[in-house]
Each structure stands twice: as C-alpha cells, then as structure tokens.
C-alpha positions as CSV (number, residue, x, y, z in Angstrom):
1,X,-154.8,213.1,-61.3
2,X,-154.6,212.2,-57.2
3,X,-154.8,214.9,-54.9
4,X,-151.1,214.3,-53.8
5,X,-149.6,215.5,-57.1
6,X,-151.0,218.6,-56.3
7,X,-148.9,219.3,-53.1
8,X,-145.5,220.1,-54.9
9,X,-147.3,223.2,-56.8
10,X,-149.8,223.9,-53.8
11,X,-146.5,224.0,-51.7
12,X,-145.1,226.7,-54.1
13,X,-148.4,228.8,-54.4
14,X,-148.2,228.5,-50.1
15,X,-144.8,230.2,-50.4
16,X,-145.4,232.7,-53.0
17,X,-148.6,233.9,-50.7
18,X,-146.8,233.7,-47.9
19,X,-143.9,236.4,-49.2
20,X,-146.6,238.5,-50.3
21,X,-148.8,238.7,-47.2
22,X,-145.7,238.9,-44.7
23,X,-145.0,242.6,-46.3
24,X,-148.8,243.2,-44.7
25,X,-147.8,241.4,-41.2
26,X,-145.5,242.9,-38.3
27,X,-142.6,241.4,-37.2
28,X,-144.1,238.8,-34.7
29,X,-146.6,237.7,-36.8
30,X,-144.5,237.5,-39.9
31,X,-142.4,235.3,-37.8
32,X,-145.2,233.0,-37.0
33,X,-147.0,233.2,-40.6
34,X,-143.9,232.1,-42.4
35,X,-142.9,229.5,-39.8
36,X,-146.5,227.9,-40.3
37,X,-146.0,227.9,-44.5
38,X,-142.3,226.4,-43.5
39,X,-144.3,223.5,-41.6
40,X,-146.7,223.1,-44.6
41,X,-144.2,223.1,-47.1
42,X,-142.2,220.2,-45.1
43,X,-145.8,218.4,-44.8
44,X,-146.8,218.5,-48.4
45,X,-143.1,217.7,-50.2
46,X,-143.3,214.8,-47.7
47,X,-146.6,213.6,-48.7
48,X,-145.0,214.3,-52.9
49,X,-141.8,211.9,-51.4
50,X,-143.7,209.1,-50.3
51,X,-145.8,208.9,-53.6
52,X,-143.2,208.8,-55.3
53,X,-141.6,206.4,-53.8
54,X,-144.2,203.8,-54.3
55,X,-145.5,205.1,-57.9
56,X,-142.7,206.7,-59.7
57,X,-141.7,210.0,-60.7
58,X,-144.7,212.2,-63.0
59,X,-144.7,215.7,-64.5
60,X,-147.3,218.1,-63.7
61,X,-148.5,220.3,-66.8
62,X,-149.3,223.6,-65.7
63,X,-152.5,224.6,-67.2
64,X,-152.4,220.9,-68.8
65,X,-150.7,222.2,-71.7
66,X,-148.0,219.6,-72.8
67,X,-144.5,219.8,-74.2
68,X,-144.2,221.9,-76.1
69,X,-146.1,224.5,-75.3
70,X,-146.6,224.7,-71.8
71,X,-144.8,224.8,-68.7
72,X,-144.3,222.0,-66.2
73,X,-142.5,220.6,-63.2
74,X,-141.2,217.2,-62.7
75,X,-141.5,215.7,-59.4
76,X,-139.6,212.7,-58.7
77,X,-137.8,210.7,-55.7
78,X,-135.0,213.3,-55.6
79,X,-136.7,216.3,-56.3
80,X,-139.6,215.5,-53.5
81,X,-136.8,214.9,-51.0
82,X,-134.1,217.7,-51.7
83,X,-137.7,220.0,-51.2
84,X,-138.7,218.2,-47.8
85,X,-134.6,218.4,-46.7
86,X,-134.5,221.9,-48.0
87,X,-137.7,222.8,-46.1
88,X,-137.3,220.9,-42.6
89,X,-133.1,222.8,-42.7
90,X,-135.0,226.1,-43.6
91,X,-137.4,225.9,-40.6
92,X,-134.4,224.2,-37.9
93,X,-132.4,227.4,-39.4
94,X,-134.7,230.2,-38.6
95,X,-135.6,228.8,-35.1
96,X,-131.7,228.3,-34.5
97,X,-131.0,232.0,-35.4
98,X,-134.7,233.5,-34.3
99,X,-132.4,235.8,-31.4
100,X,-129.7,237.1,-33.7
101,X,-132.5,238.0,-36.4
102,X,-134.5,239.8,-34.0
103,X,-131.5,241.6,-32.4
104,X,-129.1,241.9,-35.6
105,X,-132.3,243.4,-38.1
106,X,-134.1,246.9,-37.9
107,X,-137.3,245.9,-35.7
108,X,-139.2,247.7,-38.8
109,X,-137.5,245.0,-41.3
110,X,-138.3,241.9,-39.4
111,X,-141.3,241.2,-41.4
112,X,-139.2,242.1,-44.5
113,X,-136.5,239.8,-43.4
114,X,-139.2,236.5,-43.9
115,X,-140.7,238.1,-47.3
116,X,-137.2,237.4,-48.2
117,X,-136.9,234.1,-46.4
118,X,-140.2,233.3,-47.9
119,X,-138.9,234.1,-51.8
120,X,-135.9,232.3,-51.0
121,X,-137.6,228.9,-50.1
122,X,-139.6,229.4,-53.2
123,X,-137.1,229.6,-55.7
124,X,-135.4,226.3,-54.1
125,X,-138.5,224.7,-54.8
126,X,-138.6,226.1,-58.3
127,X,-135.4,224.7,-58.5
128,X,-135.7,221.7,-57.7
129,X,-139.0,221.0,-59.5
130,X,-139.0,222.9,-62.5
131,X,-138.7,221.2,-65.9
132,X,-138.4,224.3,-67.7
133,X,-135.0,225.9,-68.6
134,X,-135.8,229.4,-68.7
135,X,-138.4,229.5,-65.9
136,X,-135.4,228.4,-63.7
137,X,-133.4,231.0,-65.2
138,X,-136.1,233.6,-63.8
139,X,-135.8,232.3,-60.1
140,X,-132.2,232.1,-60.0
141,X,-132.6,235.8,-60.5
142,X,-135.2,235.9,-57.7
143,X,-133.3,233.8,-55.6
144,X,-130.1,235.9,-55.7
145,X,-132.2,239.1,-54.9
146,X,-133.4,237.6,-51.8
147,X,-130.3,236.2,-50.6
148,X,-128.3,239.5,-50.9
149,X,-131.4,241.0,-49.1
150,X,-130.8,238.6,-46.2
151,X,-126.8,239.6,-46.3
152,X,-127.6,242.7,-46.4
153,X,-130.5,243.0,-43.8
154,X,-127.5,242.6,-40.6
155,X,-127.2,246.6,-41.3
156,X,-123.6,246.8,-40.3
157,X,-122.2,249.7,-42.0
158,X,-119.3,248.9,-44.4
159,X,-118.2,245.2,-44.1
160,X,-121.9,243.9,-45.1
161,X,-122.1,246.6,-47.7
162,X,-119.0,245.2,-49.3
163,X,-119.3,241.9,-48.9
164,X,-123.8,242.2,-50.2
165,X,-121.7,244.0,-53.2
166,X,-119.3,241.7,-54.1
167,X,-122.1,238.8,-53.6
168,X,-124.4,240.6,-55.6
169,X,-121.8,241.0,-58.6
170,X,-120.5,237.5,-58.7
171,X,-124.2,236.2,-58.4
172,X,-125.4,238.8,-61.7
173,X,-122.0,237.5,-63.8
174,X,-123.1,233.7,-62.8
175,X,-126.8,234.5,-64.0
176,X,-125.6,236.3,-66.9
177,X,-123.1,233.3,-68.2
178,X,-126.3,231.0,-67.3
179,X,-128.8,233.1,-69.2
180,X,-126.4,233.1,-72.5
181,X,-125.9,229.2,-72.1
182,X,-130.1,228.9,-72.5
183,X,-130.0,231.3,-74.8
184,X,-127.9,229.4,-76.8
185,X,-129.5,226.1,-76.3
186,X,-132.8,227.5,-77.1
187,X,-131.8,228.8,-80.7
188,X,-130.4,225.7,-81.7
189,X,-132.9,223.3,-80.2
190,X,-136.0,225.2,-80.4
191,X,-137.3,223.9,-76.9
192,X,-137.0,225.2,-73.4
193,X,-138.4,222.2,-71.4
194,X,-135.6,219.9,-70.5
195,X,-136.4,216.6,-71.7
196,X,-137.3,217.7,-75.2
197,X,-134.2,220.2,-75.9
198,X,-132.3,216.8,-74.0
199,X,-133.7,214.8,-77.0
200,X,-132.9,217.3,-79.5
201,X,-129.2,218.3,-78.2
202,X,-128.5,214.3,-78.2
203,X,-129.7,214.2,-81.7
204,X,-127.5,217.0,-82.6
205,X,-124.7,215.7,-81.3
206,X,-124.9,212.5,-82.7
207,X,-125.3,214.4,-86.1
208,X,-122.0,216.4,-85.3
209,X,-124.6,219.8,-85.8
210,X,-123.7,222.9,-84.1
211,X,-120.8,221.2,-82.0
212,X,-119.2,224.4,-81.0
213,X,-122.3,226.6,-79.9
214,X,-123.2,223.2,-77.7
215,X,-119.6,223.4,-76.4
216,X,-119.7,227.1,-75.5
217,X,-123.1,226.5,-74.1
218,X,-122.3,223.6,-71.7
219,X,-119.2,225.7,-71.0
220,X,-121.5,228.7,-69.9
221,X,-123.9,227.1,-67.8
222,X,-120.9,225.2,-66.2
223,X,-118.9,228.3,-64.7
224,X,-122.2,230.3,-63.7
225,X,-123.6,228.1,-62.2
226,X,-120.3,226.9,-60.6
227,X,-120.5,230.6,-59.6
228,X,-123.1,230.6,-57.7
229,X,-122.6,227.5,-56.0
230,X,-118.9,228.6,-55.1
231,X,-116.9,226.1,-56.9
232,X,-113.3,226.7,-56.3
233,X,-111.8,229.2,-58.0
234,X,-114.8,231.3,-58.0
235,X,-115.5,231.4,-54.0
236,X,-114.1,234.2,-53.8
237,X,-117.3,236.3,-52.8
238,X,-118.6,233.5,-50.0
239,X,-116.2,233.9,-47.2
240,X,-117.3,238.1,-46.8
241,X,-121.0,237.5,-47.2
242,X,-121.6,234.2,-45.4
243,X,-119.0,235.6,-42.3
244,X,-121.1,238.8,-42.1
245,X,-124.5,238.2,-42.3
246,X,-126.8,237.3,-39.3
247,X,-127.2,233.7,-38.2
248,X,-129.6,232.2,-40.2
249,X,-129.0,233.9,-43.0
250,X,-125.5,232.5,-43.1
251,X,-127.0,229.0,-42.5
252,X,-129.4,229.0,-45.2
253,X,-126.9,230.5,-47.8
254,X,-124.2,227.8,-46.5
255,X,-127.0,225.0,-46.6
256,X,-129.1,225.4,-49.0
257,X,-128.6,228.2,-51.5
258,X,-125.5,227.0,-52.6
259,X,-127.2,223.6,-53.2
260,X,-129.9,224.9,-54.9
261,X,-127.8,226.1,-57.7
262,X,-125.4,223.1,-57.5
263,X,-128.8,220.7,-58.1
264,X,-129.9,222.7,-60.9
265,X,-126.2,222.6,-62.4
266,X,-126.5,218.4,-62.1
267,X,-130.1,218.4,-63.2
268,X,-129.4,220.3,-66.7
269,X,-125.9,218.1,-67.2
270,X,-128.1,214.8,-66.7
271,X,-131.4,216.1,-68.2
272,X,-130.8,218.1,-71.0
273,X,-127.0,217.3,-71.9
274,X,-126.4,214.3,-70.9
275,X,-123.6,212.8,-69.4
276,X,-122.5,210.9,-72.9
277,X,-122.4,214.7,-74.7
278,X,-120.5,216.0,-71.3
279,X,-117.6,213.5,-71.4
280,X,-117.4,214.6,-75.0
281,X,-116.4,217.8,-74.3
282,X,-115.1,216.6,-71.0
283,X,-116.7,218.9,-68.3
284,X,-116.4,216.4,-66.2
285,X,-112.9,216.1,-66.1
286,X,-112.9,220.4,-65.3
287,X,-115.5,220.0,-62.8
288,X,-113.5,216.8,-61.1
289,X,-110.6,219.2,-60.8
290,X,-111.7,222.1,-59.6
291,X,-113.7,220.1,-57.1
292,X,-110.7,218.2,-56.2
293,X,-108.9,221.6,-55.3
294,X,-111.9,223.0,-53.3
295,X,-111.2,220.2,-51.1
296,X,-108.1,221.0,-50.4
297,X,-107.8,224.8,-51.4
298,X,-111.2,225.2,-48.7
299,X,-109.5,223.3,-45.8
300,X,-106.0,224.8,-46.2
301,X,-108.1,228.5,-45.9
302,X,-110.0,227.6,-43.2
303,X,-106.9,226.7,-41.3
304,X,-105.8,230.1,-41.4
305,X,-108.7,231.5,-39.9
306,X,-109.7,233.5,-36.7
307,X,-113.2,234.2,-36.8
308,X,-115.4,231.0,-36.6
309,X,-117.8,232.4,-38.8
310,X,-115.5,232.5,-41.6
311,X,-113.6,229.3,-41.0
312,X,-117.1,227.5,-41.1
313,X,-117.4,229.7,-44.7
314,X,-114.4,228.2,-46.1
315,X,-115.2,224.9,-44.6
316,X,-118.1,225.4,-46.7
317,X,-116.3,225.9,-49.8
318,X,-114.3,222.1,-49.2
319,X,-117.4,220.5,-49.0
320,X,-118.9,221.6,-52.3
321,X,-115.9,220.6,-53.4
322,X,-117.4,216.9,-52.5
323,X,-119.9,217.8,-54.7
324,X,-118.3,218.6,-57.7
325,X,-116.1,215.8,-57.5
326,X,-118.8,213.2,-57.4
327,X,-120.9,215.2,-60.5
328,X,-117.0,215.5,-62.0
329,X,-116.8,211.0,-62.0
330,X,-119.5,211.4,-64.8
331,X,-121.2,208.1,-63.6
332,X,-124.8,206.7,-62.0
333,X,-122.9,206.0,-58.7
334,X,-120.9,209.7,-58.5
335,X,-124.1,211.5,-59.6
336,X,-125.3,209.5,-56.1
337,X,-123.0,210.7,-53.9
338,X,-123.1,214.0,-55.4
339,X,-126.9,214.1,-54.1
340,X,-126.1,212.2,-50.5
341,X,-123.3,215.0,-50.0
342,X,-126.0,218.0,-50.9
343,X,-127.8,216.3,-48.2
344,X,-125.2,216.0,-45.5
345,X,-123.9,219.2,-45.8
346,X,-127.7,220.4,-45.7
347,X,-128.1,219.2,-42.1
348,X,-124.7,220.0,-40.8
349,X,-123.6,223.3,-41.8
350,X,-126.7,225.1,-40.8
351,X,-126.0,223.5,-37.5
352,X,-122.7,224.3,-36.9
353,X,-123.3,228.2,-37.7
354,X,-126.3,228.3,-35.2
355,X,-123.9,226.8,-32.7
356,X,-121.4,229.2,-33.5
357,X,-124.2,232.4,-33.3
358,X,-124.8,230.3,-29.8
359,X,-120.7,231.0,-29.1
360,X,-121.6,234.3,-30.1
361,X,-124.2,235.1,-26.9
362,X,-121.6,233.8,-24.3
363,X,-118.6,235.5,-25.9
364,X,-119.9,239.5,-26.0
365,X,-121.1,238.6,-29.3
366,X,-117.6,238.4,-30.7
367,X,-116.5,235.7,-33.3
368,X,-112.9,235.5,-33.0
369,X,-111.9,231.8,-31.7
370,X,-110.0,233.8,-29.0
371,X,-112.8,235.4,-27.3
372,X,-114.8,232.2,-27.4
373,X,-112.1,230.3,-25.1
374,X,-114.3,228.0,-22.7
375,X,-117.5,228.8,-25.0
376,X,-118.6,225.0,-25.2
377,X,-118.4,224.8,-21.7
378,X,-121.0,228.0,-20.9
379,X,-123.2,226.7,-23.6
380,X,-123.4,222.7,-23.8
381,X,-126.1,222.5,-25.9
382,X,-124.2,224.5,-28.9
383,X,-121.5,222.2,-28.0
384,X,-122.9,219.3,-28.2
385,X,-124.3,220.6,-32.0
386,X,-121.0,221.7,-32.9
387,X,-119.3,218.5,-32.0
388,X,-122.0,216.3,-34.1
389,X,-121.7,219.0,-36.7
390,X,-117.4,218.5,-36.5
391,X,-117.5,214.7,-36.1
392,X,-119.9,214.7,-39.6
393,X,-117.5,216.9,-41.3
394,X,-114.4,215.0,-40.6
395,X,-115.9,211.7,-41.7
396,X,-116.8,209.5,-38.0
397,X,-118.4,206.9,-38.4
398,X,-122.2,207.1,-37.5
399,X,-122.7,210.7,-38.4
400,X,-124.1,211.9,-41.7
401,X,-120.5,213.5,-42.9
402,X,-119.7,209.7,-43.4
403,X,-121.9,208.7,-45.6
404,X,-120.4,210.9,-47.9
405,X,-117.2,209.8,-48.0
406,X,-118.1,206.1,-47.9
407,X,-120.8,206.7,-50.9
408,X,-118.2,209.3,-52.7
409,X,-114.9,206.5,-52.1
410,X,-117.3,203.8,-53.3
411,X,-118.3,205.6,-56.8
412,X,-114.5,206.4,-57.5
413,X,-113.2,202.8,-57.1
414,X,-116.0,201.9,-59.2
415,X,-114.5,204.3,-61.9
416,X,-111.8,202.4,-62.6
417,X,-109.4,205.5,-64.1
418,X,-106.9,207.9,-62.7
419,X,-110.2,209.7,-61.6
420,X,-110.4,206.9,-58.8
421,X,-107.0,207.4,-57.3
422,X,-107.4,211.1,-57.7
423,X,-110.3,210.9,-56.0
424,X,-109.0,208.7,-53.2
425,X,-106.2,210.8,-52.3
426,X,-108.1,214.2,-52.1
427,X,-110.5,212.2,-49.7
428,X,-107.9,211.3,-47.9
429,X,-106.0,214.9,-47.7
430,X,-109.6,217.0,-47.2
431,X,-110.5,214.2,-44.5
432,X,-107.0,215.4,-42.7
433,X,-107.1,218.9,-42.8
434,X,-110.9,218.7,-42.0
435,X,-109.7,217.2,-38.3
436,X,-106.6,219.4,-38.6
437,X,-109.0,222.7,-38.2
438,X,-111.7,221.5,-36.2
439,X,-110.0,219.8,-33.6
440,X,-107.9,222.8,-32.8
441,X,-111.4,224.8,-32.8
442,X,-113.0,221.9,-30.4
443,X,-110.2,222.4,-28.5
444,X,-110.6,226.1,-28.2
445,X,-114.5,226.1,-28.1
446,X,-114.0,223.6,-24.6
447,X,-111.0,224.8,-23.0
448,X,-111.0,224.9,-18.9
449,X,-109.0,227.3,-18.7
450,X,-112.0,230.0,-18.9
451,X,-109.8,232.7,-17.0
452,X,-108.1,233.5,-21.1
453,X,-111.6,234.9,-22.0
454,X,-113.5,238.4,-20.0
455,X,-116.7,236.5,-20.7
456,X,-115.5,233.4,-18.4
457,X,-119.2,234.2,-16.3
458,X,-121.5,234.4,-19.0
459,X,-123.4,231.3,-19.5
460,X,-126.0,230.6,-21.8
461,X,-130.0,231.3,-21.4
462,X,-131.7,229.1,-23.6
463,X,-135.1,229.7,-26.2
464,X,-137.4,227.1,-26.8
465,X,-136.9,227.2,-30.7
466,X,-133.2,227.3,-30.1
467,X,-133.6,223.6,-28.1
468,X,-135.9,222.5,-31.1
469,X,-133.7,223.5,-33.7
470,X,-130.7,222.1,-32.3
471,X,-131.7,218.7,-31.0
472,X,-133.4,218.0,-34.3
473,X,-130.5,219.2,-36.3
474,X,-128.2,216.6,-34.2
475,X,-131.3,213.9,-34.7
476,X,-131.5,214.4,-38.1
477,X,-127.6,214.1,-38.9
478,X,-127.6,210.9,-37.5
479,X,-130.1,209.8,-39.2
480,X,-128.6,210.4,-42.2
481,X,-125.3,209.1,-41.0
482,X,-126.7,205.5,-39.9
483,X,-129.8,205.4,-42.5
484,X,-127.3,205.4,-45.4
485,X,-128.9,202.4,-46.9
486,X,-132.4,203.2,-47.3
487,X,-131.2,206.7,-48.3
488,X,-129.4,205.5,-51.1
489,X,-132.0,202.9,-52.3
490,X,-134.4,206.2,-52.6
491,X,-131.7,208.1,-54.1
492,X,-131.1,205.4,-56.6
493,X,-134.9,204.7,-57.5
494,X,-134.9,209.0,-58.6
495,X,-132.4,208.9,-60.8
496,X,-134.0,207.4,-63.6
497,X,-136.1,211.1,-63.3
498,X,-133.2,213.0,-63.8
499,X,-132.4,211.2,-66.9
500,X,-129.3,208.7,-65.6
C-alpha cells in the first residue's frame, strides 16, 4: 500500500484527536488547534484527490480484514473531493464567523464549541468515505449531536431552545426511519458493507425475493434521510435552527451538514440499491417531485421574509431542491449534477451567511432587512461576497451557481421524458424567483439612502481571517463557476466508485 492511501483515515484519526484534546485546551488555543487539523485535513484529502485521479478509486480495509468481515472505507474521485470541499468551506466558515463565535458563545464554551466543530467535520468525513452501512448509521447520530450542540451553543434563551428542540426531534425521527431501513437490509441480505449487500439486493431483486421489505426499506432510508437533508416537505425544522444560531454555525449546517446526509442518501441509492431496483419502485419519480417543489416552495418562502438570516435558510431549502431533482432524473448525467450542485451550494451559502453576520456588525447586530438599509455600503467587502454569493444563486454566468443549472438543464434534456420538461420549467421558475428575492435584498443591502437606518455611521472594522475567508470564498466560487469542465471530467471519472 502507498503512503497516500493512508491520508483519508490519518485525516479522520486527526479529527477524532483533535475533538478530544480541544475539551483539554482554552478557548484561544482550541481555536488555533482545530484550525491547524482543519488545514491538515484540507492537505491530506487533497493529496487522496489527486491519487485518485491518476490511479483510480481503492478501498482501504481497516485492520486488513476483507468483506465480509471487516470494516472499510472507499476512497474514490468524489469521495476525496466532497472531503477537501467540505474541509477547505469548514475552515473559510469558522474564520468568516470567528467574531460572532467569540461574542455570541459563553467564553467558558469556546473550546467546547470546536470539540463540536471538530466531531462535526469527522462525521462528514465518515460520510463520505465509509463503505459500511451501519458505521454510517453511527455517525449520523454523532453528527446530529454536534450540530444541535452548535445551535444550541448561541445561548439565547427561548427561540434557540425551540428551534435546537425541534432540530433535535426531526434529526432523531430521520435517524430512526434510517436505522430501520439498515435494519431491514441487513436481515435480508446478511451484509452491511455496501457493495456486497448491493450485490445481494440486485440478486434479490432479480429473483422477485423479499420485494416488499426492499420496498419499505428504500422507502425508509429515502424520507430520513430526506429529513435530514431538508427535502421539501420535511424543512420544516431548518428555517428556526439555521436563522438562530451563530454565524458559522448556520454556515456549516447550510453548507455542509445538509450535504453530508444528502451524499450518503445518493451513495446508498447508487451503491447498495441501485438505480435499476430504484426506478422499480420509482423513488426517483418521489424524489424528482418533491425536489421540483423545493424549488419553488423554498423561493416562494423566502420571498416573504424579513430577517436575512432566515431568507438565506429558505433559500437554502430551494437549492437542495437542485439536488434532489438531479438524484430524482435516475441517470449517470443527473447523479452529475446532483454532485456539481452539492458543490456549488458548498462554496456559496457559507458565504453569503458570513456576509450577512458582516450586515449584522454594521446594523446593531440586527437581522431584519430594514435595519440593514445602506449595509453593503458600510461594509464593501461583505458586499462584494454577498453579490458573488447572489449572482451564483440566480444562475450568472461565470459564477459557480451556473454550473448547476447548465450541468442540471443538460442531464434533463438528455432524459428524454416528461422529467425533462418538468425539469426545465422548475429551472426556469426557481431561476425567477431566485432574482425575484435577491435583487430586492441587493437593493436593500446597497441603498444610498443611509438616513432610513440609526446605524447610517457605523462602518465596518475588519479581522484578518474575516479578509481570508471572504476573498477565498469569492475565489473559490469562481472557480467552480468557470472550471466547469475539468470539474465535471473528475466528477465523471468517480462515478464508476459509486457504482453508476
């Protein structure tokens, strides 16, 4: 074995030591420590990326015990970039919200708040990497622990308790429907590593054997997983916790949570199900449709909102949406633009709520769109973010937002059903509601007329990490906005991993 097919499980042990000795470390150095494993992380799932790349994907047996007996995790393409994305967002999102966690969070929790930011970038790496059903099962518990810790660690009496609560009982009834879908799949395969239970569900299958406990199953791990990743009509619980936690906490649940779940979700339906038992029992077509109505359900909300915090939750909500729909097409090219949308909303959402916790400082710390009248204008570096972050999310041209659409419009006219002018039209209708709420807010956010607003003289004082995070956010989202071909040549060379 080469020394780089260690780094995917060297960067997980990193991040399970880091959680652990951050409970020993104060604030500051906890800080420091986990920014430091962050960078290592982002160095070592590079390093996995690039090998891959040139030699394939590989799975790493954990105590070299094979299928199947032993544990493992798969590293491909995919799986090596969603951890470097997930990694590089995770350390642009703590730097962007470094001053709203160290004023919104107890100064005797700091070092509590990265144990859980710690956890939470472990899990996503679990996530992604793991080829073991139930293993993931564990660390979508772990991961839902830490991010109602991070909701809850903004200690604002009453709306954070109720919005950690209601987070914290979706999450449980999406682990719960997910835990009885591998329990299920477990008794009637016998396995619980992917590929073989994939081989032995196809075989039942095609045997017409236990047809309605494989239903119920891929039913099951649909919906709670859907759960968790806020698929429309179960959002219900992301606009509270997203709108009142601190600043990086709402950009990591917006970013990357969310898509950790949503990755599992696609890796399971490609790996272990396959997408020739799914149309069977046509998931797809459910998933399409609710994804279809996220788009437009999630715009149509966020157009009703005041508070920027929440309209950027709801905006949230459309865009998985994107998601779903390209998983719901069922084909090579929607499973694609499924992953380059997981991507784009990655770098942009994270973005756009550090901007808006940058609105925040120069508006008395308000997040009504009223109070932040002029806001862009007393901070131009959050307004230049927020303006990349809008022109990605409505679709321009050049901006990573784009991509999606073009990669997402491409896989549906290559469908060749009434999927593809479904598919078209809600494009169409998101892509005109998305400018039909942001512009407004743009306007808002840059207004001259500074003398609606008390805060009219209070202009922004800029951190170094703040600068970093914010100028690499906008870098990065046009990277992925004019690098679309080489993306999608990498993206296409990793799905043979997931088992397209």
């Amino acid at each position: 074995m080469e020394l780089v097919q260690n780094f995917p499980l060297l960067s997980i042990i990193i991040m399970t030591s880091c959680g652990a000795i951050c409970t020993l470390l104060k604030g500051k150095a906890a800080k420091w420590y986990c920014l430091v494993c962050l960078a290592a992380t982002l160095a070592l799932n590079l390093f996995a990326f690039f090998y891959t790349l040139q030699n394939g994907a590989y799975v790493y047996y954990m105590g070299r015990w094979s299928a199947p007996w032993g544990n493992e995790i798969k590293v491909g393409v995919i799986e090596a970039l969603l951890a470097s994305a997930f990694a590089f967002v995770m350390i642009l999102s703590v730097l962007g919200g470094l001053e709203h966690i160290l004023e919104d969070v107890e100064s005797t929790k700091v070092n509590l708040y990265f144990v859980m930011i710690a956890f939470l970038m472990l899990t996503l790496l679990i996530l992604v990497y793991t080829n073991d059903i139930f293993t993931a099962y564990v660390f979508v518990e772990i991961n839902t622990i830490a991010s109602c810790a991070l909701v809850m660690m903004r200690y604002k009496p009453g709306k954070t308790l109720v919005a950690t609560t209601k987070y914290m009982i979706m999450s449980l009834l999406g682990s719960s429907l997910f835990l009885f879908a591998v329990c299920i799949l477990y008794n009637i395969t016998g396995h619980l590593l992917m590929e073989p239970m994939g081989q032995e569900v196809r075989r039942l299958y095609a045997e017409g054997q236990y047809l309605f406990p494989l239903t119920v199953a891929i039913a099951f791990m649909g919906v709670g997983l859907s759960i968790k990743g806020a698929l429309f009509p179960f959002h219900t619980w992301l606009p509270d916790a997203h709108g009142s936690a601190t600043t990086t906490s709402s950009a990591v649940l917006s970013g990357l949570v969310l898509k950790g779940y949503i990755f599992l979700l696609i890796k399971i339906y490609c790996r272990v199900i396959g997408l020739d038992v799914l149309a069977g029992d046509h998931m797809p077509d459910v998933l399409f449709l609710f994804g279809a109505a996220a788009m437009v359900i999630g715009s149509v909300r966020a157009m009703q909102q005041t508070d920027l915090k929440r309209l950027l939750a709801y905006s949230s909500i459309s865009q998985v949406g994107y998601i779903f729909v390209g998983l719901g097409l069922g084909t090579e090219a929607g499973i694609a633009a499924a992953i380059v949308q997981i991507l784009a909303h990655a770098v942009t959402k994270p973005m756009l709520f550090c901007a808006a916790g940058g609105f925040m400082n120069v508006s008395g710390g308000s997040r009504k769109l009223q109070d932040m009248t002029g806001a862009g204008r007393r901070d131009p570096l959050s307004g230049a973010a927020f303006l990349v972050g809008v022109f990605s999310m409505i679709g321009i041209p050049l901006f990573a937002g784009f991509t999606t659409k073009l990669t997402l419009t491409q896989a549906a006219l290559g469908h060749g059903s009434v999927k593809c002018v479904l598919a078209l039209i809600v494009i169409i209708v998101s892509t005109v509601l998305n400018a039909l709420y942001y512009i407004p807010t743009v306007s808002t956010l840059f207004s001259a007329r500074n003398d609606l607003t008390p805060y009219r003289n209070r202009y922004a004082h800029y951190h170094v990490p703040y600068v970093a995070a914010m100028v690499l956010f906008m870098i990065v989202n046009i990277c992925v906005g004019t690098l679309a071909g080489p993306l999608l040549e990498a993206i296409y060379a990793g799905l043979p991993s997931l088992g397209m």
